[in-house]
C-alpha positions as CSV (number, residue, x, y, z in Angstrom):
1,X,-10.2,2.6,-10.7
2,X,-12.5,4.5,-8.5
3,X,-19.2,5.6,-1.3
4,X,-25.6,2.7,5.5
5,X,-25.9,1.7,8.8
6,X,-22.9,-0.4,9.7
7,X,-22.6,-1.8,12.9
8,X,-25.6,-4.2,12.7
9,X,-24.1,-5.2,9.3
10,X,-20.7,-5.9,10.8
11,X,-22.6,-8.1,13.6
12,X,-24.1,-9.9,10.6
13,X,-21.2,-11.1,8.7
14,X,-18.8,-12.1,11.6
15,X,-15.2,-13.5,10.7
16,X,-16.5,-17.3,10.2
17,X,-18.6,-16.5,7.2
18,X,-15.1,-15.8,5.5
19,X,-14.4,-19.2,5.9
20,X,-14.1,-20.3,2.0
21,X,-15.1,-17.2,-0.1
22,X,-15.7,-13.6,0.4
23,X,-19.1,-12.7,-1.9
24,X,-19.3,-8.8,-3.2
25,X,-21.4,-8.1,-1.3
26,X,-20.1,-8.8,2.1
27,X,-16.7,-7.6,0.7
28,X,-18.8,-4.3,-0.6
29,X,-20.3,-4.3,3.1
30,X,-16.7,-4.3,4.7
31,X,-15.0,-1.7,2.4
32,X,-18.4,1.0,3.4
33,X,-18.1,0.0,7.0
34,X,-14.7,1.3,7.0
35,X,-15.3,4.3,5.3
36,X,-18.0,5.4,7.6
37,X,-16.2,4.5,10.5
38,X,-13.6,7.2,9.3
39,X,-16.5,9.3,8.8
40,X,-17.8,8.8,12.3
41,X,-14.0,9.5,13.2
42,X,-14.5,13.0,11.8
43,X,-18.0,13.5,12.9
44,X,-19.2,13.4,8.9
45,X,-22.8,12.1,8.7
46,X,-22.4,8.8,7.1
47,X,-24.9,9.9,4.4
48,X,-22.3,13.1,3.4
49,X,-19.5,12.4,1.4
50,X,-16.0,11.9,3.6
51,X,-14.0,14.2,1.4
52,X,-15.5,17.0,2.7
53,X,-14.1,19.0,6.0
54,X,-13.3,18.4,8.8
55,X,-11.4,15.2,6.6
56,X,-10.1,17.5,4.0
57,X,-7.5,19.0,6.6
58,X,-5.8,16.0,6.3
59,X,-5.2,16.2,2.3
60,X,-1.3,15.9,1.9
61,X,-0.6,13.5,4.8
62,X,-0.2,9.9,5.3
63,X,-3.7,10.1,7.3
64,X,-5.1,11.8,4.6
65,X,-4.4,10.6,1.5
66,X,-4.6,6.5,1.8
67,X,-8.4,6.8,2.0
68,X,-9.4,8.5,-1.3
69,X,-6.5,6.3,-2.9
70,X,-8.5,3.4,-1.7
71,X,-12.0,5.4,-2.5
72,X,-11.3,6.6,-5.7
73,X,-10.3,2.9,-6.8
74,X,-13.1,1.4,-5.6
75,X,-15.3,3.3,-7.3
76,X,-17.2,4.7,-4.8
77,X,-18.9,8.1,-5.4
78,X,-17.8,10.8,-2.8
79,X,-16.7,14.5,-3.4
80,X,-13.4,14.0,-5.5
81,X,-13.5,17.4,-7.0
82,X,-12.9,19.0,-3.7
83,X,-9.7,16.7,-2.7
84,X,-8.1,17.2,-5.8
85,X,-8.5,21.0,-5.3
86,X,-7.1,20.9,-1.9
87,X,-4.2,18.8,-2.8
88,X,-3.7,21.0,-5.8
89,X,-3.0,23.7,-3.2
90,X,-1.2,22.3,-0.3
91,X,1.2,20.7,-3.4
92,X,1.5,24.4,-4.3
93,X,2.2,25.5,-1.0
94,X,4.8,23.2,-0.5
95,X,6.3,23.5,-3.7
96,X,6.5,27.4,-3.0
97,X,7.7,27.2,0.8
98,X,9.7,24.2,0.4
99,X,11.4,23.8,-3.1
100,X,9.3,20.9,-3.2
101,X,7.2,18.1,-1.1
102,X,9.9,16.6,1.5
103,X,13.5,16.8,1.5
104,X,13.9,13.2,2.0
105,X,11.2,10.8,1.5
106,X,10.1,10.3,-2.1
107,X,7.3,9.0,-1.2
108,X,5.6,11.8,-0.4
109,X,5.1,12.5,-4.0
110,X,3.9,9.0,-4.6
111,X,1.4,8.6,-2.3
112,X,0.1,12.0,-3.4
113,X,0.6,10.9,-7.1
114,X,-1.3,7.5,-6.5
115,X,-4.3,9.5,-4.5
116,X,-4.9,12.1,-7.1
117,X,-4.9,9.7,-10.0
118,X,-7.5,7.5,-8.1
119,X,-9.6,10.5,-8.0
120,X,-9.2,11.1,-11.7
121,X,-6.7,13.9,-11.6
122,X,-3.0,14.2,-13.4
123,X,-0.4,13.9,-11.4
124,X,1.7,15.4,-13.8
125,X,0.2,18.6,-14.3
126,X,-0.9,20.4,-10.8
127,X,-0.8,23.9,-11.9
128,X,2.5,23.3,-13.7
129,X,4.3,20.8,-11.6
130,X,4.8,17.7,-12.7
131,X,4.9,15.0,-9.6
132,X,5.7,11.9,-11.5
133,X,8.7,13.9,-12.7
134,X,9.9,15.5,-9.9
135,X,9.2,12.5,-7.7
136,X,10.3,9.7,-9.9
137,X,12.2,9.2,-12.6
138,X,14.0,13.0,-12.2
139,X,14.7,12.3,-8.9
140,X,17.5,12.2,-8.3
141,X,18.3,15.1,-9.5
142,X,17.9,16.7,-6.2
143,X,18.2,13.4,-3.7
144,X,18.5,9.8,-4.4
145,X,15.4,8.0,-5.1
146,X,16.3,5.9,-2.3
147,X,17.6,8.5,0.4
148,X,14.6,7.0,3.1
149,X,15.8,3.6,2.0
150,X,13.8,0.6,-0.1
151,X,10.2,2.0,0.0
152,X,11.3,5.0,-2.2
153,X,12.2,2.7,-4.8
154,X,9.3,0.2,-4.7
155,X,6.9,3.2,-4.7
156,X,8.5,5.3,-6.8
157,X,8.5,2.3,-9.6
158,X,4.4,1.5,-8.4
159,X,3.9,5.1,-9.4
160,X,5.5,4.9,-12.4
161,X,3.7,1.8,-13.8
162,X,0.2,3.3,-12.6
163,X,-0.4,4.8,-16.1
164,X,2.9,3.3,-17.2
165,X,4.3,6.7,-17.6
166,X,7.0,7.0,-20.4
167,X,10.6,7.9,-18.8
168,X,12.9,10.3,-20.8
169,X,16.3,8.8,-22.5
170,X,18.0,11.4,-20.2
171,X,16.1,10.9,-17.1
172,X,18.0,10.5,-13.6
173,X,16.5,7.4,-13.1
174,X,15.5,4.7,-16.0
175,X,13.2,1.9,-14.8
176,X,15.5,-0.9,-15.4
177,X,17.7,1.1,-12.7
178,X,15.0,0.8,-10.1
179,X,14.3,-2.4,-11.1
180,X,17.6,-3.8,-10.6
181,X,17.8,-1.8,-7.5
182,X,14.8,-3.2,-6.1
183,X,16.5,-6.5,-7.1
184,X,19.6,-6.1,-5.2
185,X,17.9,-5.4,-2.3
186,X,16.5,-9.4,-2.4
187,X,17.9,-11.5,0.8
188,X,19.0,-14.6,0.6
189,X,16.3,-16.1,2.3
190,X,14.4,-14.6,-1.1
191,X,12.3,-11.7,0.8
192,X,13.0,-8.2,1.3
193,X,13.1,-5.8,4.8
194,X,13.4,-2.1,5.2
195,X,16.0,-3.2,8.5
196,X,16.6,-6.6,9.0
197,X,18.8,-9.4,7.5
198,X,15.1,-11.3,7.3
199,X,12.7,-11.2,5.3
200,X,9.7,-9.1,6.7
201,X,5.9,-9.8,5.3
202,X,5.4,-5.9,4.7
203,X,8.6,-5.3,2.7
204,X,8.6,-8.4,0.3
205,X,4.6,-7.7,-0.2
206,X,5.6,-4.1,-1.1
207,X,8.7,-4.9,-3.3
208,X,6.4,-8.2,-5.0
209,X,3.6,-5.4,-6.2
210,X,6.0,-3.2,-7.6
211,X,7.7,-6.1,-9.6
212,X,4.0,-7.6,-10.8
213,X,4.1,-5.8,-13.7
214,X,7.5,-7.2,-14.7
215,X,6.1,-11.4,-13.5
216,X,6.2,-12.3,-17.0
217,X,9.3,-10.6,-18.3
218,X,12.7,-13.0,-19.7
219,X,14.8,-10.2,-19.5
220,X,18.0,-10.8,-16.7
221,X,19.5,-8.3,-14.9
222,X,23.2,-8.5,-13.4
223,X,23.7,-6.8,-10.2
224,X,25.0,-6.9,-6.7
225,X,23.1,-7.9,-3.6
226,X,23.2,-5.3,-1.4
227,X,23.4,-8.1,1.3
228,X,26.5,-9.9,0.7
229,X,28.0,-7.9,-2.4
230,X,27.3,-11.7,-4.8
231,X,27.0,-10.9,-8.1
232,X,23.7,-12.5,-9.6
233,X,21.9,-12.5,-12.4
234,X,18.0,-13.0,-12.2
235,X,14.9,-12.2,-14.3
236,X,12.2,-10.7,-11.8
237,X,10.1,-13.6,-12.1
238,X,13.2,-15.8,-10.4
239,X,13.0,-13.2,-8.0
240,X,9.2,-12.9,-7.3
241,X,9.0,-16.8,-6.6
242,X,11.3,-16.7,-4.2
243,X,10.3,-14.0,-2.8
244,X,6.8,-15.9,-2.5
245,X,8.2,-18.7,-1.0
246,X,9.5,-16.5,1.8
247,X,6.3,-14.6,2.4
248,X,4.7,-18.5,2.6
249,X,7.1,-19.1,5.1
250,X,5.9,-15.8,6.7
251,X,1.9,-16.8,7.3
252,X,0.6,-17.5,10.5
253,X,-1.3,-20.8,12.0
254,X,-4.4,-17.6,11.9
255,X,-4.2,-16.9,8.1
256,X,-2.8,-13.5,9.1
257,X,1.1,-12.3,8.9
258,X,3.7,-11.0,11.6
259,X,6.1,-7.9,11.5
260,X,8.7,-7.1,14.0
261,X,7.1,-10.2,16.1
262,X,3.8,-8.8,15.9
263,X,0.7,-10.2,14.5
264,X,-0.7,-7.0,12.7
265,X,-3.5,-5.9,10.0
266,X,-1.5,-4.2,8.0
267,X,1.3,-6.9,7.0
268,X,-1.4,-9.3,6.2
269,X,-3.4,-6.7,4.0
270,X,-0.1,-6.0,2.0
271,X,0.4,-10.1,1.2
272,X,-3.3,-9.5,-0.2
273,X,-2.3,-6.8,-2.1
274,X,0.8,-8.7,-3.7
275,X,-0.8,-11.9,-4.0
276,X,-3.5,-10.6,-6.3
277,X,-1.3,-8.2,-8.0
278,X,0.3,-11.3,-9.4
279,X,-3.1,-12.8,-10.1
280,X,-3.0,-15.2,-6.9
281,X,-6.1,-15.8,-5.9
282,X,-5.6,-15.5,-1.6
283,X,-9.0,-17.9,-1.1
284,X,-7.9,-20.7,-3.1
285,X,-3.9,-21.1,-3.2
286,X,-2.9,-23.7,-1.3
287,X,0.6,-22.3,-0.6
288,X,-1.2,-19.7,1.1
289,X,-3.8,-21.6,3.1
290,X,-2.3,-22.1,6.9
291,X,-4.5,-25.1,8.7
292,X,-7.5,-24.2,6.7
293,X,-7.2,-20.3,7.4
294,X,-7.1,-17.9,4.1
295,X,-5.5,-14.5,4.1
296,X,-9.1,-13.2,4.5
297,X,-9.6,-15.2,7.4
298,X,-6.7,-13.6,8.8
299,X,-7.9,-9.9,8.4
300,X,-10.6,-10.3,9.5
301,X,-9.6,-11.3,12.6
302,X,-8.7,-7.5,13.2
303,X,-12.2,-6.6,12.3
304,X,-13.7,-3.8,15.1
305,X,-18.0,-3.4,16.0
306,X,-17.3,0.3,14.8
307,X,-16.7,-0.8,11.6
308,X,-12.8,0.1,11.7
309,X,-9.7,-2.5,12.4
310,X,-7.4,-3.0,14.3
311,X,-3.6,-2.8,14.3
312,X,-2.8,-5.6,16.7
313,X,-4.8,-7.9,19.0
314,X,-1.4,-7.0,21.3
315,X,-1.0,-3.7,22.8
316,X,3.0,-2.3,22.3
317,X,4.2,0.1,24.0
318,X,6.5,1.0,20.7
319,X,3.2,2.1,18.6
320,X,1.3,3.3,21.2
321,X,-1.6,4.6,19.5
322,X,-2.3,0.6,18.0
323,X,-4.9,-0.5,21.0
324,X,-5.7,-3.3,20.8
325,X,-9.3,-3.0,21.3
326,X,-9.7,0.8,19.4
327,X,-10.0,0.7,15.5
328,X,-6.4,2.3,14.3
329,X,-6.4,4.5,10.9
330,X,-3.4,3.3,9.1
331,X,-4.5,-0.4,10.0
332,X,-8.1,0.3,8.5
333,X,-7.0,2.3,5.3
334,X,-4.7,-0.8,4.0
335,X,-7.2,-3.3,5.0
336,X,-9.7,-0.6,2.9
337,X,-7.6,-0.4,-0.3
């Protein structure tokens, strides 16, 4: 689970040549090109590694921590010692200042959790604290697992399944519970959304990785929908089809998906992430194949000359910093792992 000249390379393999297949080596090619367009983001030498300052300020963040996540599961050699001993402190820090990472969002811990294994380092031992613990199954103890709503439950079960992590008898949170959680949070149009009655392509990818693990699995669970109160009873594998049914429902006419009515990088690079999760291969599937487009095809529509990609090929005045023409960080780091 683990680093070049790129923009004559980029020139070279243009979006048609994803038309049926993606090779390794142009996917190899794709995956550097946006690393060292992060590098040239930072003014890093594409020949340094990127974990090195200036990027390093960024260990801890949501703009930091996405990239060695991706990095360190590629396989790609860069400087993971010194990430892992910056996070080690600024997890101290906060620990120390704060009582902890963030009062509300749980997934602070995962994301930091998930980037630290990638690098090869134990999450539940930085200098004593424990963040698949504290972040996961105990808690609750402190704030519900699902205080900033479903993404603290599909992340904090991700997490837990990374290294299937054994969950104490007395924990605050068992895995069935967040299982049947996530479950109750289905829609009746089968997908999932952090907002909306509808189903929303980021969302249901999200909640469909969490539950791969758990595709094969006869046992039921009995809960409520948080929708409309029904009681149902479901194994996750009635749940993940129709959850893909929905996403399929989702795909665009471009081979790319939509969220809140906009055509967007990352929503399409987390159906790629769910799809082969569950072992769907995104090239071939014909429920996932829109007028001869593939889910490839569709990312790499957002593909920029610098080697980065776009959010949107639509500028919105609600995410102002997603030009449409200007290679966006959170869209190239999902589009990257």
């Amino acid at each position: 689970m683990k680093k070049i000249m790129f923009m004559i390379l980029l020139f070279l393999i243009p979006s048609y040549a994803y038309a049926n297949d993606l090779s390794e080596e142009q996917l190899n090619q794709t995956i550097q090109q946006i690393i060292d367009w992060k590098k040239q983001e930072h003014q890093i030498p594409t020949t340094s590694p990127l974990l090195q300052n200036p990027f390093l300020q960024n260990a801890g963040t949501t703009t930091g921590d996405w990239y060695p996540f991706a990095i360190g599961r590629a396989g790609i050699s860069d400087d993971y010692d010194a990430y892992l001993a910056v996070i080690q402190d600024t997890v101290q820090k906060r620990y120390k200042e704060l009582g902890g990472l963030d009062a509300t969002k749980a997934t602070e811990w995962h994301r930091i959790s998930l980037a630290i294994l990638a690098l090869g380092g134990d999450p539940t031992n930085i200098g004593g604290i424990n963040l698949i613990e504290d972040g996961t199954y105990n808690r609750g103890l402190k704030a519900p697992l699902d205080l900033q709503g479903l993404n603290g439950l599909i992340w904090g079960l991700i997490t837990l399944d990374s290294m299937r992590y054994e969950v104490p008898d007395n924990a605050a949170n068992s895995r069935q519970d967040i299982i049947g959680a996530i479950l109750a949070a289905q829609l009746k149009d089968g997908g999932f959304s952090f907002y909306h009655d509808t189903s929303d392509p980021d969302i249901t990818a999200m909640a469909l990785q969490a539950l791969a693990p758990y595709a094969n699995s006869f046992e039921t669970f009995t809960y409520k929908t948080q929708q409309t109160g029904e009681t149902m009873t479901k194994t996750v594998r009635q749940v993940i089809e129709e959850a893909l049914v929905a996403l399929q429902s989702l795909q665009l006419p471009t081979g790319d998906f939509g969220s809140w009515g906009e055509a967007n990088a990352e929503s399409t690079a987390q159906v790629l992430v769910a799809l082969t999760a569950l072992q769907i291969d995104p090239l071939t599937d014909e429920r996932f194949i829109k007028n001869g487009k593939n889910i490839i095809n569709g990312i790499m529509r957002y593909a920029q000359p610098d080697g980065g990609f776009v959010h949107s090929e639509t500028y919105s005045s609600d995410n102002p910093t997603s030009l449409p023409d200007v290679s966006n960080s959170m869209a190239s780091e999902q589009v990257l792992y």
